[in-house]
C-alpha positions in Angstrom: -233.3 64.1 68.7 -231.6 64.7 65.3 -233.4 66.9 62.4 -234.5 63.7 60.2 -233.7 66.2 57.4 -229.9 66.8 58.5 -228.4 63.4 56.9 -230.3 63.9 54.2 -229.2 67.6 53.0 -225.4 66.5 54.6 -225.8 63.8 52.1 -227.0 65.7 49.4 -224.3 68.4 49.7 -221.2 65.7 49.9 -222.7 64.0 47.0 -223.2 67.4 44.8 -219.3 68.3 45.5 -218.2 64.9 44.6 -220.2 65.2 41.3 -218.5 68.8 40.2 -215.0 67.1 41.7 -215.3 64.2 39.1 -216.2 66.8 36.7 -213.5 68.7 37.3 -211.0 65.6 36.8 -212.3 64.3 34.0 -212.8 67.4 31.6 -208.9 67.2 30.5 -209.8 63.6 29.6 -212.5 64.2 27.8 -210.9 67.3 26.2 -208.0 65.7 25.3 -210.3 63.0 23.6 -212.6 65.4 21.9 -209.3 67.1 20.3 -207.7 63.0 19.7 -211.0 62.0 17.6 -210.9 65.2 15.5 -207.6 63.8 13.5 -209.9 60.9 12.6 -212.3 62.6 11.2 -212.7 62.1 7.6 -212.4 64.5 5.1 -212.2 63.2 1.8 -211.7 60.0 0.0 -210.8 59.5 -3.6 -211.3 55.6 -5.0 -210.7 54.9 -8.3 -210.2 51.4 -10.5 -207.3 51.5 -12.8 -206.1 48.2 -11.8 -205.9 45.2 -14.9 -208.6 42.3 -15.3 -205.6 40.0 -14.7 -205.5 41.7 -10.9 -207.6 39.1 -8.8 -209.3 41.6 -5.7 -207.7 39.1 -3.5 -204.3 39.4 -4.2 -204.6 43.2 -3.9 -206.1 43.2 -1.0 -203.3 40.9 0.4 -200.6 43.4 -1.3 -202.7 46.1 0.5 -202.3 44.5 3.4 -198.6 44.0 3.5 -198.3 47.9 2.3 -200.5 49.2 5.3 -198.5 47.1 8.1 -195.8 48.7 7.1 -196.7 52.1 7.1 -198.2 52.0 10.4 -195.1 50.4 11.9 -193.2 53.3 10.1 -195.8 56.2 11.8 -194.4 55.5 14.9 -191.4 57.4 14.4 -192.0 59.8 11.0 -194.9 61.9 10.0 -193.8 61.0 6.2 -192.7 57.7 5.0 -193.4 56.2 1.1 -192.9 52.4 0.3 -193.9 49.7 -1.8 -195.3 46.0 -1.8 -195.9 43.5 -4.7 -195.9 40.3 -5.9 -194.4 39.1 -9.3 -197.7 40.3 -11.2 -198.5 43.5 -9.8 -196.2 46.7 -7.3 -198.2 49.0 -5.5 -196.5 52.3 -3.6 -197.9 54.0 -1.2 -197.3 56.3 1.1 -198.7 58.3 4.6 -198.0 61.8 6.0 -199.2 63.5 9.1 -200.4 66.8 9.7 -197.2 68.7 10.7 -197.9 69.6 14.3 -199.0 65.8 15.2 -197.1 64.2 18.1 -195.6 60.9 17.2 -198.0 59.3 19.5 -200.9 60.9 17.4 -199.5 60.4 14.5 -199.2 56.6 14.8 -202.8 57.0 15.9 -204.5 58.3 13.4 -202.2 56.1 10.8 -203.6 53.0 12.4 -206.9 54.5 11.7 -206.2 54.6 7.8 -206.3 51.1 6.8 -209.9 50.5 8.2 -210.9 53.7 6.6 -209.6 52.9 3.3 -210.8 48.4 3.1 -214.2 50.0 4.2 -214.4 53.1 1.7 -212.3 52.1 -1.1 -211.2 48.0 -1.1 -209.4 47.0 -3.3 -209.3 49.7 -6.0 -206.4 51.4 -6.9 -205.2 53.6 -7.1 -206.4 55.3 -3.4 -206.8 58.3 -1.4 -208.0 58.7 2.1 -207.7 62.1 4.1 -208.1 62.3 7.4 -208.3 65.5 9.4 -204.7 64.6 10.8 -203.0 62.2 8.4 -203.5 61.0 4.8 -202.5 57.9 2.7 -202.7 57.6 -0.9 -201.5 54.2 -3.2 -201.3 53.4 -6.1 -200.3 50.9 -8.7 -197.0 51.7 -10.1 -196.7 53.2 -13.6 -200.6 53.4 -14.1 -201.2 56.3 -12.2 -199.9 60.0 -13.1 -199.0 62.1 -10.3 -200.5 66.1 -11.2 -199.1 67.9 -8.1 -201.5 70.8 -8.6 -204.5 69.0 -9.1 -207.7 70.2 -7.1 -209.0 67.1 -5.0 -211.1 69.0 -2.6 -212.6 72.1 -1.1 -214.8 73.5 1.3 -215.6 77.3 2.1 -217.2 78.1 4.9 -221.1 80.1 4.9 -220.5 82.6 7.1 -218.9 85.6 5.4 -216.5 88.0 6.7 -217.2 92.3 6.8 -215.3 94.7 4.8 -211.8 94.2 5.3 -212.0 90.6 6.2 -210.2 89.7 2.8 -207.1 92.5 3.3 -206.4 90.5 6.4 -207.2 87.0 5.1 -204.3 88.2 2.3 -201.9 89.3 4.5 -202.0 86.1 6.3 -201.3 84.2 3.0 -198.2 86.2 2.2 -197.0 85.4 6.0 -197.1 81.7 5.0 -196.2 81.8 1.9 -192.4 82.8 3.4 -193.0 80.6 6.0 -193.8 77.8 3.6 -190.2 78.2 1.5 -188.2 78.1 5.1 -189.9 75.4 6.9 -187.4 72.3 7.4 -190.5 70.0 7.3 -192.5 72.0 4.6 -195.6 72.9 6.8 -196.1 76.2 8.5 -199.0 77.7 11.1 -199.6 81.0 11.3 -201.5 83.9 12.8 -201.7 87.0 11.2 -204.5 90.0 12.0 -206.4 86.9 13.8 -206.2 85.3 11.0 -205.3 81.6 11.6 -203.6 79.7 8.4 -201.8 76.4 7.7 -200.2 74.9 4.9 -198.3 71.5 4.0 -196.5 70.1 1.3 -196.0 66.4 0.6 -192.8 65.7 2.4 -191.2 64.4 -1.1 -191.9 67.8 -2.6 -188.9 69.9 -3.5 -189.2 73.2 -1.7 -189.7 75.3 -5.1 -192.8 73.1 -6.3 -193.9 73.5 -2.3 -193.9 77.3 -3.1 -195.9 77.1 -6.4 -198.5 74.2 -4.9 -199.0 76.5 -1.8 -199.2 79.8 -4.3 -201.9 77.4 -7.1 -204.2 76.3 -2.9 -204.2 80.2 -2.1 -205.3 81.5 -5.7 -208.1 78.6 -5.4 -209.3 80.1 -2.0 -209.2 83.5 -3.5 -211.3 83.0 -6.4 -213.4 80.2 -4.4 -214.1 81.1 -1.4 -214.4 84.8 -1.9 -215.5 86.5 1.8 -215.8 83.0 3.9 -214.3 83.2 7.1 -213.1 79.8 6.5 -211.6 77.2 4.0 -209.7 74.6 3.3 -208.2 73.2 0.0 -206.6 70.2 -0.9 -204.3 69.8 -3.7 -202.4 66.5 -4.9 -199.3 67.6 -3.5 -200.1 70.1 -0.7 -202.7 71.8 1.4 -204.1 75.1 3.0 -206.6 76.1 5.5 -207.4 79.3 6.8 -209.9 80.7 9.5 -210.9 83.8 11.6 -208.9 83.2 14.7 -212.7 82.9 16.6 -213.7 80.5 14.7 -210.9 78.1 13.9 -209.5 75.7 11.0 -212.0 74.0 9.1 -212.3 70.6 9.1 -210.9 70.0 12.6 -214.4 68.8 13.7 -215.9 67.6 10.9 -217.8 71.2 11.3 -217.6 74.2 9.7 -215.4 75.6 11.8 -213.0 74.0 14.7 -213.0 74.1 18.4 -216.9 73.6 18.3 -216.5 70.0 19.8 -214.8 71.0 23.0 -217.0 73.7 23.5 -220.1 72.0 23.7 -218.1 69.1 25.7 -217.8 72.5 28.3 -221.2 73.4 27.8 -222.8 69.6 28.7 -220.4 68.9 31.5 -221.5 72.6 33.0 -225.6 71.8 32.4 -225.0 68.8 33.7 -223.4 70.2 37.0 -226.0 72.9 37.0 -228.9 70.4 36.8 -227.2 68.3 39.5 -227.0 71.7 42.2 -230.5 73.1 41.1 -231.7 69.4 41.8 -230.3 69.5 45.1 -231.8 73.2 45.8 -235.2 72.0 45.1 -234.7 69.2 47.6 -233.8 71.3 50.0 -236.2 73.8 49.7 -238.8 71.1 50.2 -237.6 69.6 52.5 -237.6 72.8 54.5 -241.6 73.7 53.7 -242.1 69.3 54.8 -240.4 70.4 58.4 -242.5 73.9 58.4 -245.8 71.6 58.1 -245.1 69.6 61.4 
């Protein structure tokens, strides 16, 4: 007669390989989410009202709407596009740009997510700012807001704080980009240098000499702000920088101090998962076994 235990444990073992196979399949999927979400994280929003009396919320909001539809048509095909929309009472221009190593396919992406972002943060105000980690819009009403390109509209420095020496190799790293910053064709520029990791971007309708001297104002900001962190970011009206120890990443990628966290505790569940599922099955068996001993 058969062991009444064999189907059992023969079920239990197929099962507990077809569990770590699914696993397996679906980590790059879930990866490849975890790293998707991270451009739609926010990470700052500016809303303002500057807009007349006369301006009825509703007719912004349709102007608004007009704008948006076509800058997410635009996104499709170019990580930097500026328009404008209006009626006979009021223009508004506006404009989105995408983080510089965005596919198009992301790009449009996290575009698409701007609009909702902006109706639920901001409305109807004008003028607007939204910043996400992989794309940012901004609009305003034309000829009542003044463009300052080196105007501070956000920073963050991380806790942590680097050992002797950290800031030598944090400098040395800004030089690299500040030369890779004046020869990039689309004015953004990833580097590594003594691990480390720093990026910088321009507004794709700066010139490349008022690129130089935004990218120069974000790294004397960091400097004098962030002192020893081993990461920060800065955001100024017409560019931005991030740095970060190569270990720990660039901030803002995941709404953390520091990127990559995400995907490594998406590793870390899908592995106690898998281990809860075998040590599960090890108890079963190891029962079972002392059950059989009994009869």
């Amino acid at each position: 007669m058969m062991d009444s235990l064999t189907i059992p444990r023969n079920l239990l073992y197929y099962f507990q390989h077809l569990l770590v196979l699914c696993f397996v399949l679906m980590l790059p999927d879930i990866v490849n989410t975890s790293k998707f979400d991270h451009n739609h994280l926010l990470i700052y929003n500016h809303c303002e009202n500057q807009t007349s009396v006369d301006h009825h919320p509703d007719s912004v909001s349709l102007i608004l709407s007009q704008l948006f539809q076509e800058l997410q048509e635009k996104s499709s095909t170019s990580k930097f596009f500026q328009t404008n929309a209006g009626d006979d009472k009021i223009a508004v221009s506006g404009l989105f740009q995408c983080r510089g190593d965005l596919s198009n396919d992301d790009c449009y992406s996290c575009v698409n997510k701007l609009p909702e972002v902006s109706s639920r943060l901001c409305g109807a105000s004008l003028p607007a700012r939204v910043q996400l980690a992989g794309c940012r819009m901004n609009y305003q009403a034309e000829g009542v807001h003044t463009t300052r390109r080196l105007q501070l509209l956000h920073k963050t420095c991380s806790l942590e704080q680097g050992l002797y020496g950290f800031q030598e190799k944090r400098d040395a790293a800004f030089v690299a980009v500040q030369e890779c910053i004046l020869s990039s064709p689309n004015q953004y520029c990833d580097q590594i240098c003594e691990s480390v990791h720093v990026m910088a971007q321009c507004d794709g309708n700066l010139g490349e000499c008022d690129c130089g001297k935004c990218v120069t104002t974000a790294i004397n900001i960091v400097q004098e702000e962030c002192g020893y962190s081993l990461a920060g970011e800065v955001y100024l009206e017409g560019c931005s920088l991030s740095y970060g120890y190569q270990e720990h990443g660039i901030v803002g990628y995941d709404g953390g101090r520091f990127g990559g966290s995400s995907t490594k505790i998406v590793a870390i569940v899908i592995g106690g998962i898998a281990a809860v599922v075998l040590g599960a099955g090890l108890c079963y068996i190891c029962r079972g076994g002392r059950h059989k001993d009994e009869f």
